[in-house]
C-alpha positions in Angstrom: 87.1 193.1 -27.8 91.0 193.1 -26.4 90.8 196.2 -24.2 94.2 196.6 -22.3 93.5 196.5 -18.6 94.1 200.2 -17.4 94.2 200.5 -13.3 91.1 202.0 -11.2 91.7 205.4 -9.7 91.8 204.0 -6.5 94.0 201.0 -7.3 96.6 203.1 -8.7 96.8 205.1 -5.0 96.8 201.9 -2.7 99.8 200.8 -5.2 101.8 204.1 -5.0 101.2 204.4 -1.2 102.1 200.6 -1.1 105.4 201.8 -2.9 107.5 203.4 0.1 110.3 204.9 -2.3 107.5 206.4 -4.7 105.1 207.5 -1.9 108.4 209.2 -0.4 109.1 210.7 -3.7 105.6 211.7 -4.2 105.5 213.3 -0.7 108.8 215.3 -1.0 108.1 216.9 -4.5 104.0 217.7 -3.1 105.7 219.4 -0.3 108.2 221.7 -2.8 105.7 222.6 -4.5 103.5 223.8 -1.7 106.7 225.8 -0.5 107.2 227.3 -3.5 103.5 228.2 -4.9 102.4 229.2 -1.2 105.9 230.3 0.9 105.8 234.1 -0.2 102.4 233.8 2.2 104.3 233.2 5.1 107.3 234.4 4.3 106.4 237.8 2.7 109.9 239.0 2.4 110.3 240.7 -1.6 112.7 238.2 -3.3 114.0 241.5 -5.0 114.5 243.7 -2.1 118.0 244.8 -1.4 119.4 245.3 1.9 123.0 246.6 1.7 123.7 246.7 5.2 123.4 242.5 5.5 125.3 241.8 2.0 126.2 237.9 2.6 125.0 237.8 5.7 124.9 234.5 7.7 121.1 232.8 8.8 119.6 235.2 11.7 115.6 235.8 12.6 115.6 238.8 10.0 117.0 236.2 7.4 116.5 232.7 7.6 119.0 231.6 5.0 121.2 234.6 5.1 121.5 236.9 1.9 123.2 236.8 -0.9 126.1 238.8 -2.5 123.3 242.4 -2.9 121.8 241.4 0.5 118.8 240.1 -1.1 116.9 237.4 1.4 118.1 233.9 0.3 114.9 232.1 1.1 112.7 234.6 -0.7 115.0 234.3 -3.6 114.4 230.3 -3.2 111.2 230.4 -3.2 110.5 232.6 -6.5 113.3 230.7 -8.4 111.6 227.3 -7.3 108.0 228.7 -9.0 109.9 229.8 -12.1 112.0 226.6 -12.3 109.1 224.7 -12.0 107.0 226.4 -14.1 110.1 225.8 -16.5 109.6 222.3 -16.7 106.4 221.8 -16.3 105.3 224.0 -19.5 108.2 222.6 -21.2 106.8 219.1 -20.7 103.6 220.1 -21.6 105.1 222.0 -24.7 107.3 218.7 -26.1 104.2 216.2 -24.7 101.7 218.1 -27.2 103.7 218.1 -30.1 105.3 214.7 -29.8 101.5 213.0 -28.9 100.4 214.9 -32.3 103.1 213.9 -34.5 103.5 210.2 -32.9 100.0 209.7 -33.1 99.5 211.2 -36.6 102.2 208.9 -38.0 101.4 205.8 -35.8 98.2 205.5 -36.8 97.5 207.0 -40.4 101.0 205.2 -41.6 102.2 205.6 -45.0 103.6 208.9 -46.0 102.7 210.9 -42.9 104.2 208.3 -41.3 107.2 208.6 -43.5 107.6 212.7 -43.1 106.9 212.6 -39.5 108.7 210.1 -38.2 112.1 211.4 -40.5 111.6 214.8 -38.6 111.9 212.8 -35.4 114.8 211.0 -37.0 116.4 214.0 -37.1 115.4 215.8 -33.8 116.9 212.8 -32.0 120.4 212.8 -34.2 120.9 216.3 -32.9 121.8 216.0 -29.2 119.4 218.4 -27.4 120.8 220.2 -25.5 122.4 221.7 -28.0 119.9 222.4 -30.4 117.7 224.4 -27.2 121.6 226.3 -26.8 121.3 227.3 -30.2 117.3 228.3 -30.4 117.9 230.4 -27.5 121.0 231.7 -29.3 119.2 232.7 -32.2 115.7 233.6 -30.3 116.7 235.2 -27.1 116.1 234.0 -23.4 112.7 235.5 -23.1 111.3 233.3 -20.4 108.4 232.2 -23.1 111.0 231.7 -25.6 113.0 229.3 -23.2 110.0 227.2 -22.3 109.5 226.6 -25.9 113.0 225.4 -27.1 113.3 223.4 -24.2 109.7 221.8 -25.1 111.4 221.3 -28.4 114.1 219.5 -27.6 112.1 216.8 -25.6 109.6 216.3 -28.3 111.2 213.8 -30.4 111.5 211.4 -27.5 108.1 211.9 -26.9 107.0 211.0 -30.4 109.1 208.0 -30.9 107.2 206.7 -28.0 103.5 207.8 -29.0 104.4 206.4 -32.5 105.0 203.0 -31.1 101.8 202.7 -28.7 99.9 203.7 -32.3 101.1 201.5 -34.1 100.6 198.8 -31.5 96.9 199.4 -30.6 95.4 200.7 -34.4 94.9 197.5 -35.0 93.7 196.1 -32.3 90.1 194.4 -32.3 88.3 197.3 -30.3 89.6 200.0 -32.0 88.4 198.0 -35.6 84.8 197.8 -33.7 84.3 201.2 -33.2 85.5 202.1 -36.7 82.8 199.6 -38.0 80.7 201.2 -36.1 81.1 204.7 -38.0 83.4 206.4 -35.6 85.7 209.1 -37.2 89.3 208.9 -36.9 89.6 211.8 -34.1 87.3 209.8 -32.3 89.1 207.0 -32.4 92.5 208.5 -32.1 91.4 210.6 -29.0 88.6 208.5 -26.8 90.2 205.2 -27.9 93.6 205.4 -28.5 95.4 207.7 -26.7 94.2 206.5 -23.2 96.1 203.3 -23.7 99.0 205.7 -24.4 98.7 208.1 -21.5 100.4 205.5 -19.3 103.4 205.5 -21.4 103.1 209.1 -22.1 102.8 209.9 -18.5 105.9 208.4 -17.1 107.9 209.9 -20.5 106.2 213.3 -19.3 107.4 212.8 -15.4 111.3 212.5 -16.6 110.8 215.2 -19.0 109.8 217.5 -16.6 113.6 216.4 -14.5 115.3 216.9 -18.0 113.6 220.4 -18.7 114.1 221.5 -15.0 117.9 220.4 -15.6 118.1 221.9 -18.7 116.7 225.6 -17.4 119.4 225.7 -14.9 122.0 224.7 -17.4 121.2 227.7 -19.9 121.1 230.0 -16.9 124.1 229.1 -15.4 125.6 229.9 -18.6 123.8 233.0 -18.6 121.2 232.0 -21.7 118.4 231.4 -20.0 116.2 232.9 -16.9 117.9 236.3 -16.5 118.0 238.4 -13.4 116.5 240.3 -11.8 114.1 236.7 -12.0 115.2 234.5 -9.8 115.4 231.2 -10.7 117.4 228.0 -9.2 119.4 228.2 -12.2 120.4 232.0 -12.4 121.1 231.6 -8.5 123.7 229.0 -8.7 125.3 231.2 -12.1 125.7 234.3 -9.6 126.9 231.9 -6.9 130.1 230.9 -8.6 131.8 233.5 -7.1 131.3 233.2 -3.9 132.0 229.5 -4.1 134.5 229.1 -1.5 134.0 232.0 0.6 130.5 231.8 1.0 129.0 228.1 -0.4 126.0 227.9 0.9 124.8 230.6 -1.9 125.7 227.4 -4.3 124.1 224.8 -2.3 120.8 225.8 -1.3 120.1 226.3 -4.9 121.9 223.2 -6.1 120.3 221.2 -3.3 116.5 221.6 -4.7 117.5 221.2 -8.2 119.1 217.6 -7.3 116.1 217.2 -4.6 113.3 218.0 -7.3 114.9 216.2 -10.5 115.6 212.9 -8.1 112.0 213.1 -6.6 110.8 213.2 -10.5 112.9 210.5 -11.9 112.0 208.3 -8.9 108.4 209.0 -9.2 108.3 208.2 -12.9 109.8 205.1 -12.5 106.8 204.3 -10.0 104.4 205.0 -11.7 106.0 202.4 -14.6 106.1 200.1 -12.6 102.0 200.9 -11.2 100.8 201.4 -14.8 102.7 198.5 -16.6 99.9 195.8 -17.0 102.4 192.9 -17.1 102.8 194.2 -13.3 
């Protein structure tokens, strides 16, 4: 039986650690997330607190960053917009990964007209740019954070699917997979235990940049004042109330700014290592 070669647990960690720029990437984004999930512990400041006495005040012991434009603690505010920013994309991923795995894999491997109605629906998700179409379901919807996560989720799906599809179609007829079918295996079976790990190395790196694109795409709808609203803080909503201030007090623009380039660089670059890690013909 043709099984793919899929790498060993601990071969795939000697080859990311082996991979400076990936291990780098890999190290910068562990340690945001640790600031984020676990800062408020050390730095118990209320992101929401007001202090109008230090309204845009510069960095000093009582406020490590300074304070923004309602004298609310910048690194607090950093740190609770980097959880919901994250949290953002990473639900969003995991919103457009489950729906384009079901439909790619649906159509990919049963063919014939749920392949044909599926993979037109994908057709036409992809025609439609997608950042548009998540403009308009929050439009329509509202900017309930829930509601956000899905429509951005949405508009990532299609990608998702087109790839899924492809990986189906590829392994349903392989040797082992007509094996365990002789062999009285059902179709979720095979779909799920047999099919769909030779996919999760695709799926994976698709699912690392999608997590970049939904993080991108949160602080794009905030900015324009559709998506995370205040008094949440996210990365997004910060940089929207920063505009302001831009020239008279920047560094309410580019702390912010900074982490959203920082995280969706350290994402891109780790997706792109573990492509290269999990392609066999590496």
């Amino acid at each position: 039986m043709d099984t793919p070669t899929i790498v060993s647990r601990s071969r795939f960690w000697l080859r990311v650690w082996r991979n400076p720029v990936g291990a780098t990437a890999f190290g910068i984004l562990l340690l945001l997330m640790l600031l984020v999930l676990f800062g408020s512990i050390f730095y118990p400041i209320a992101s929401d607190a007001t202090d109008p006495l230090n309204i845009l005040a510069t960095p000093s012991a009582a406020h490590l960053l300074g304070t923004d434009e309602l004298g609310r603690d910048m690194l607090s505010r950093l740190i609770a917009g980097g959880r919901v920013s994250l949290s953002v994309g990473l639900l969003s991923m995991l919103v457009g990964l489950t729906i384009g795995t079901l439909a790619g894999g649906l159509a990919g491997y049963f063919r014939g007209w749920t392949e044909t109605v599926l993979m037109r629906m994908v057709d036409v998700f992809m025609a439609i740019p997608s950042f548009f179409l998540v403009l308009v379901i929050v439009t329509v919807m509202g900017n309930h954070p829930l509601t956000v996560i899905i429509s951005v989720g949405i508009g990532f799906w299609a990608q998702m699917g087109r790839v899924v599809y492809a990986e189906f179609t590829k392994y349903r007829s392989r040797n082992f997979v007509e094996a365990v079918h002789a062999l009285g295996a059902s179709h979720t079976r095979i779909m799920i235990l047999h099919i769909f790990p030779q996919v999760l190395p695709q799926a994976t790196v698709l699912a690392t940049l999608g997590v970049g694109w939904a993080i991108l795409t949160e602080a794009a709808l905030s900015y324009l004042g559709l998506g995370i609203q205040p008094p949440l803080a996210s990365w997004g909503n910060m940089l929207q109330n920063a505009q302001a201030y831009i020239y008279s007090n920047p560094w309410l623009a580019i702390y912010p700014g900074l982490l959203i380039a920082t995280t969706v660089l350290t994402v891109n670059v780790l997706g792109n290592t573990l492509r290269d890690i999990l392609d066999p013909r590496s």
